[in-house]
RODO-2510 file (C-alpha; in nm, 4 decimals, decimal comma):
residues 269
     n   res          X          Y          Z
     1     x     0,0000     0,0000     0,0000
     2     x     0,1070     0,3594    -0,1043
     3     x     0,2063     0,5910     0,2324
     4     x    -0,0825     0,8165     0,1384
     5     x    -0,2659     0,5026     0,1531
     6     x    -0,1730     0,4115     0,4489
     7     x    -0,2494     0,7571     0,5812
     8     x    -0,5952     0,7793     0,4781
     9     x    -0,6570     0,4544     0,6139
    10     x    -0,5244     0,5303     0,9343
    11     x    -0,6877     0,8206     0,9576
    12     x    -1,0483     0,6563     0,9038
    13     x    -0,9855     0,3943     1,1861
    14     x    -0,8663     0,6295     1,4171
    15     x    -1,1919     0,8221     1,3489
    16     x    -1,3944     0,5206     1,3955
    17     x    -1,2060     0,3509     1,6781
    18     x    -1,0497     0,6238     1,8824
    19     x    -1,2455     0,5986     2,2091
    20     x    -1,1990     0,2105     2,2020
    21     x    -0,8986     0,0328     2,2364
    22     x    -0,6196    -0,0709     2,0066
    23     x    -0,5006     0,2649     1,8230
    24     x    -0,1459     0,1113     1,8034
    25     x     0,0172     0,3266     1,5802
    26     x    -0,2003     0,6076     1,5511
    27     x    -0,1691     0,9155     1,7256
    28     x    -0,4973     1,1566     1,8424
    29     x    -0,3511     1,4298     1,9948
    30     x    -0,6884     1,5567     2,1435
    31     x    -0,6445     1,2414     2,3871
    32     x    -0,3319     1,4687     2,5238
    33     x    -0,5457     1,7945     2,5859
    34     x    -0,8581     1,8656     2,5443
    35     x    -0,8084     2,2111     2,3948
    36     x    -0,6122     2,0390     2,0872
    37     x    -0,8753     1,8243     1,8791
    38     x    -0,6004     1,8378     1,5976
    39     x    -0,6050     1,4803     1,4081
    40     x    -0,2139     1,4260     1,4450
    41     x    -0,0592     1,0662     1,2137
    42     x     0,3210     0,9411     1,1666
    43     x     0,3594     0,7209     0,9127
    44     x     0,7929     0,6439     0,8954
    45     x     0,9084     0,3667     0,6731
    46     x     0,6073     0,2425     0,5430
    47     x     0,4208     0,2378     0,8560
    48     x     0,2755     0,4281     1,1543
    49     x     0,5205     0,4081     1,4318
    50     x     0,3239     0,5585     1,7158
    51     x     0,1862     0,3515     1,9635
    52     x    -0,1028     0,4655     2,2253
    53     x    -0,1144     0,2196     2,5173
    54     x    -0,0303     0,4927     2,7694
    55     x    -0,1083     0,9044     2,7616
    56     x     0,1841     0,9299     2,9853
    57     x     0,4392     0,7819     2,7755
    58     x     0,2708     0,9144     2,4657
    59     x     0,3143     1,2628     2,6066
    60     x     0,6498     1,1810     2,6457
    61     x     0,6971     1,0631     2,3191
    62     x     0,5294     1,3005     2,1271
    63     x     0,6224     1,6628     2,3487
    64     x     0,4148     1,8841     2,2321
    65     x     0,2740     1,8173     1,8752
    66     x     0,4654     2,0306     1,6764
    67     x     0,4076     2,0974     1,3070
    68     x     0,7177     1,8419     1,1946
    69     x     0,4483     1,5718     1,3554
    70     x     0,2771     1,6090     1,0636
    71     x     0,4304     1,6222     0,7783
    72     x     0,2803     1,3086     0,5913
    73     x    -0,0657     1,5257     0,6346
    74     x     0,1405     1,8189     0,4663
    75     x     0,2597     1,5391     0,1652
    76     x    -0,0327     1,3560     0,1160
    77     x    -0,2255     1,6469     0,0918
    78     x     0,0331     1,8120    -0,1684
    79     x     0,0901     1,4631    -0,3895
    80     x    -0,2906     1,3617    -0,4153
    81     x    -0,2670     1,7379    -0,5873
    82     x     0,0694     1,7639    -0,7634
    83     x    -0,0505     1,4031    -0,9848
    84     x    -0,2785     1,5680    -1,1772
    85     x    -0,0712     1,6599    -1,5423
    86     x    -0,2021     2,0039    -1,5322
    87     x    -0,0848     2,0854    -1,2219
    88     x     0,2297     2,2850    -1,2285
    89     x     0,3084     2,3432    -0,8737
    90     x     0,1857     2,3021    -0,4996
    91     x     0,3624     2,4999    -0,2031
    92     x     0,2452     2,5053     0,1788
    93     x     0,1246     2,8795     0,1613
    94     x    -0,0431     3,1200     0,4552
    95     x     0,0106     3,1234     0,8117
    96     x     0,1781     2,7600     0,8441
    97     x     0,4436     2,8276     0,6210
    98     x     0,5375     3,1787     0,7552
    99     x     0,5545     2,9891     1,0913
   100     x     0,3024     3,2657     1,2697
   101     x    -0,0103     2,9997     1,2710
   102     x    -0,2246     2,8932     1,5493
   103     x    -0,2726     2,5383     1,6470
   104     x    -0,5363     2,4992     1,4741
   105     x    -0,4887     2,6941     1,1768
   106     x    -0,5804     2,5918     0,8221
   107     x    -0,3244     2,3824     0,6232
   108     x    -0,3263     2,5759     0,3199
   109     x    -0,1818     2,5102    -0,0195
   110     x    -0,0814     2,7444    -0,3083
   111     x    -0,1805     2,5588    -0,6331
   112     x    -0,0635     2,6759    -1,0491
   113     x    -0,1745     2,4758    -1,2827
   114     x    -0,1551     2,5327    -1,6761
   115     x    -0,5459     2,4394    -1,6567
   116     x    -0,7437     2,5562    -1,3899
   117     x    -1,0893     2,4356    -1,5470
   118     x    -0,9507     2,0709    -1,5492
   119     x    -0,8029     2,0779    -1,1976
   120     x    -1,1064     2,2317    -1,0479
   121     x    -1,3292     1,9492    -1,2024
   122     x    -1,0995     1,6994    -1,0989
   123     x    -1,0490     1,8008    -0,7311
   124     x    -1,2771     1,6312    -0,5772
   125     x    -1,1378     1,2872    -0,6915
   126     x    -0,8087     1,3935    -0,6216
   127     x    -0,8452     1,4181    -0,3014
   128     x    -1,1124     1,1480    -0,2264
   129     x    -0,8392     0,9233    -0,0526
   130     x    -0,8549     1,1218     0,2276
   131     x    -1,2212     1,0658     0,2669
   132     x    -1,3081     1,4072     0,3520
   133     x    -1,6424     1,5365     0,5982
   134     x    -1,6964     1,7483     0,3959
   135     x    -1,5303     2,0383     0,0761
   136     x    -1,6691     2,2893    -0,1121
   137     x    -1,5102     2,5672    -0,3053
   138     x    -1,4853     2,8672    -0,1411
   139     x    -1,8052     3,0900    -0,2294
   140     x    -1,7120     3,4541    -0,1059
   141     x    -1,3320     3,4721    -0,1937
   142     x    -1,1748     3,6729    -0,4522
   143     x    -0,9922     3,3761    -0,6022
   144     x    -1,1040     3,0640    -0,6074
   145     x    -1,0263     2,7905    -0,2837
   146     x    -1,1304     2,4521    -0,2276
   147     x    -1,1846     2,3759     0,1150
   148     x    -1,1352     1,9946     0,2262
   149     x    -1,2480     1,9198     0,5836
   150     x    -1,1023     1,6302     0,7433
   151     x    -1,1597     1,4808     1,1004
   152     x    -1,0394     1,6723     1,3734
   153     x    -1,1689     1,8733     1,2815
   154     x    -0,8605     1,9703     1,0381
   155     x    -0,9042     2,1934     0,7180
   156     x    -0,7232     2,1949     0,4329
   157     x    -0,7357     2,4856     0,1723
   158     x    -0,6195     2,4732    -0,2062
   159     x    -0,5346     2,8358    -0,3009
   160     x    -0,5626     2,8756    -0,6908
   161     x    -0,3983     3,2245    -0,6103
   162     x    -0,3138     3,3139    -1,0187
   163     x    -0,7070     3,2780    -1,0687
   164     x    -0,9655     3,5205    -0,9658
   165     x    -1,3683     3,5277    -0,8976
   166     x    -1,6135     3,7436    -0,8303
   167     x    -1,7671     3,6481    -0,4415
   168     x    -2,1061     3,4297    -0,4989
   169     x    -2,4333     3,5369    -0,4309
   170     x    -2,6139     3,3707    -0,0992
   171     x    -2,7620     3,0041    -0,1662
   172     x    -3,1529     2,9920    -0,1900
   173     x    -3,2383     2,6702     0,0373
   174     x    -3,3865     2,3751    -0,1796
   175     x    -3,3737     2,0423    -0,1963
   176     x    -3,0418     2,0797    -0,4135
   177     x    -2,8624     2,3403    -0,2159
   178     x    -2,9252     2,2141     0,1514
   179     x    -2,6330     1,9559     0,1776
   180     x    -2,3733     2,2728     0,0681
   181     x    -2,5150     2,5081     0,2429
   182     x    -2,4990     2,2494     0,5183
   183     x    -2,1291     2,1951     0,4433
   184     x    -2,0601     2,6242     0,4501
   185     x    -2,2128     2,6415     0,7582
   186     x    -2,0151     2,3781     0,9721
   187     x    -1,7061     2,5466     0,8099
   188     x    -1,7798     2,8859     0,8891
   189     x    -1,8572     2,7983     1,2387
   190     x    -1,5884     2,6189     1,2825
   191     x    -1,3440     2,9039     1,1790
   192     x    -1,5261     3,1534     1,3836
   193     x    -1,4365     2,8926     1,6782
   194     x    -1,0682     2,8737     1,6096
   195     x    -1,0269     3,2444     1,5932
   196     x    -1,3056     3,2508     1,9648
   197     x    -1,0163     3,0004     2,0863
   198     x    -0,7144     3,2343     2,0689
   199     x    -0,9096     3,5414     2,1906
   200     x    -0,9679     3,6908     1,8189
   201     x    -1,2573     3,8367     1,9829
   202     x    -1,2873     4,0887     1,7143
   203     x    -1,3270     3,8578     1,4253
   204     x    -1,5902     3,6225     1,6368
   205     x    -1,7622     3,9925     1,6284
   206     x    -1,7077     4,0257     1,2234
   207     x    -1,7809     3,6949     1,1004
   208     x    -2,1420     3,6345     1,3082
   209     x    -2,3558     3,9213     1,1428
   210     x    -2,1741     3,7837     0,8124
   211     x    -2,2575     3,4515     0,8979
   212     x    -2,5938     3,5831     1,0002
   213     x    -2,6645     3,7700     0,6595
   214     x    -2,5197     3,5442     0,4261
   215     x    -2,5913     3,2083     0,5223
   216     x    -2,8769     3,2083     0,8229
   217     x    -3,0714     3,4656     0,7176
   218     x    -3,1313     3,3489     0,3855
   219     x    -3,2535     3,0237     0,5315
   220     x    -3,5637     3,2000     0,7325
   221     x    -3,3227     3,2413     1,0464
   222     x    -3,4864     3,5614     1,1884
   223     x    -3,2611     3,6768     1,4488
   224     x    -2,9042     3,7689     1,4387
   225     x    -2,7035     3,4993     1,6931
   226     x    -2,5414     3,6612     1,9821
   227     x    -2,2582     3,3618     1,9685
   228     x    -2,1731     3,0702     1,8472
   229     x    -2,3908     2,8642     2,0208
   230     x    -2,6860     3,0116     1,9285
   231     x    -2,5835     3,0125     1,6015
   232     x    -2,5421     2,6287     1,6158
   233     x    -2,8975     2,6272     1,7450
   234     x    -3,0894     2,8974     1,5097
   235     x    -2,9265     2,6678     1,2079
   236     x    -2,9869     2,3369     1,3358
   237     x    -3,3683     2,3734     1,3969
   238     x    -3,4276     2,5747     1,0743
   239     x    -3,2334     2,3201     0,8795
   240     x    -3,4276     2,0849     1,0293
   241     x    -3,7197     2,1861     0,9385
   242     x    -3,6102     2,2688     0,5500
   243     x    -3,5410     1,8679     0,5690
   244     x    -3,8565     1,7904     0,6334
   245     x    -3,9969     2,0258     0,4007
   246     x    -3,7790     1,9019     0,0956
   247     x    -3,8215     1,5136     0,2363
   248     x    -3,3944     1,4621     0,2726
   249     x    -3,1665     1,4000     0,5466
   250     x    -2,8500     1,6079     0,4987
   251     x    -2,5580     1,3980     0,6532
   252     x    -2,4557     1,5010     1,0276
   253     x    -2,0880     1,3720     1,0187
   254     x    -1,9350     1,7410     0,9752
   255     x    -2,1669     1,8600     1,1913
   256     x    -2,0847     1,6246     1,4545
   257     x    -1,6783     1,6705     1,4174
   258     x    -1,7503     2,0088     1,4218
   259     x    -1,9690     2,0228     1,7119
   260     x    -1,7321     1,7595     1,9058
   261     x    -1,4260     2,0288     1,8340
   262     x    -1,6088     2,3268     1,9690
   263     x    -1,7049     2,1580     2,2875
   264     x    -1,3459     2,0463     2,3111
   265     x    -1,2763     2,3961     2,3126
   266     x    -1,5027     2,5080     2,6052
   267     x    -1,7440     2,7515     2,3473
   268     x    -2,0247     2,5395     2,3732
   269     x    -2,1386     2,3167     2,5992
***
């Protein structure tokens, strides 16, 4: 089996098995402090090498979770990419490669390609080995991203930086919109949690009218949310309802990393 192979495999059973027993090999760094829900795998020499039968010693062993911890999440996600023929180049970009991220900052990725159209078509097999929550491309940016959320919750950004777009217009909820409107909210929340983690206070107070007028509003939310939580709960119950108008079920496995994360960060209870 390929290393990325590996990886994406030992990332779903980790998912899956994590509160159980057995995760030789695997590390979870959440299981080391609660305030760090960060997915975290080593895969050396053609396989994982990290064994979790004790926290202590794996606290030990692992210090404190730096970035160099990862790096077969920064390679897999830059190779399942960098295959594609029109592809040109892929780069670790933002915050992460100027060394001035947060723990749980995005993992982004500056893409050029010599054909955007066929790229952007082809993403989402691309990167299907890493069996993503959820991805959509980025709807209010003014070039275009594709945003791949993993468990963790982690998020990983393609920046197609030489492109540009103008910034969508607000869904209209219907039966064919609901899942991706689904999938923007969990990711918006979920970035307005990050930046409520490290006391970007400011932005929390930015993003939720935004959040509010693009996204909630145009659902039949009525009322702006004061904070995250209620604007967990003024989406849940109106998306609810749209489900039962339209007859679907949206999946609730974003939703539930998502929700797991931001309890893990004391924001919600």
């Amino acid at each position: 089996m390929r290393p990325r192979a590996r990886l994406a495999s030992a990332w779903r059973n980790v998912v899956r098995r994590r509160k159980g027993s057995g995760l030789h090999r695997l590390l979870y760094c959440a299981a080391k402090q609660k305030s760090r829900p960060a997915l975290l795998l080593l895969v050396h020499s053609g396989r994982p090498t990290v064994d979790l039968r004790g926290a202590r010693n794996q606290a030990r062993a692992v210090a404190s979770c730096d970035d160099h911890l990862v790096a077969d999440l920064a390679r897999t996600a830059t190779e399942l990419v960098a295959k594609h023929l029109a592809v040109r180049h892929v780069e670790l970009a933002g915050s992460r490669s100027r060394g001035t991220h947060a723990e749980l900052s995005d993992w982004d990725f500056a893409v050029t390609t010599s054909d955007f159209a066929a790229v952007a078509r082809d993403l989402p097999a691309l990167i299907a080995p890493l069996h993503p929550l959820g991805q959509q491309w980025e709807p209010l940016g003014h070039f275009p991203v594709y945003q791949v959320l993993l468990p963790g919750p982690t998020k990983v950004e393609y920046l197609f930086l030489d492109q540009s777009q103008q910034p969508l217009p607000a869904s209209k909820p219907g039966p064919a919109t609901l899942d991706a409107i689904n999938t923007h909210f969990w990711d918006w929340i979920w970035w307005i949690a990050t930046k409520a983690a490290i006391g970007r206070n400011d932005l929390v107070a930015e993003h939720l009218p935004q959040l509010f007028g693009r996204l909630l509003r145009p659902i039949g939310v009525t009322e702006p949310p004061a904070d995250i939580g209620a604007a967990i709960d003024a989406f849940i119950s109106r998306r609810d309802e749209l489900e039962r108008d339209y007859g679907i079920t949206v999946s609730r496995a974003l939703e539930e990393e998502v929700r797991a994360g931001i309890r893990r960060l004391g924001l919600t209870s």
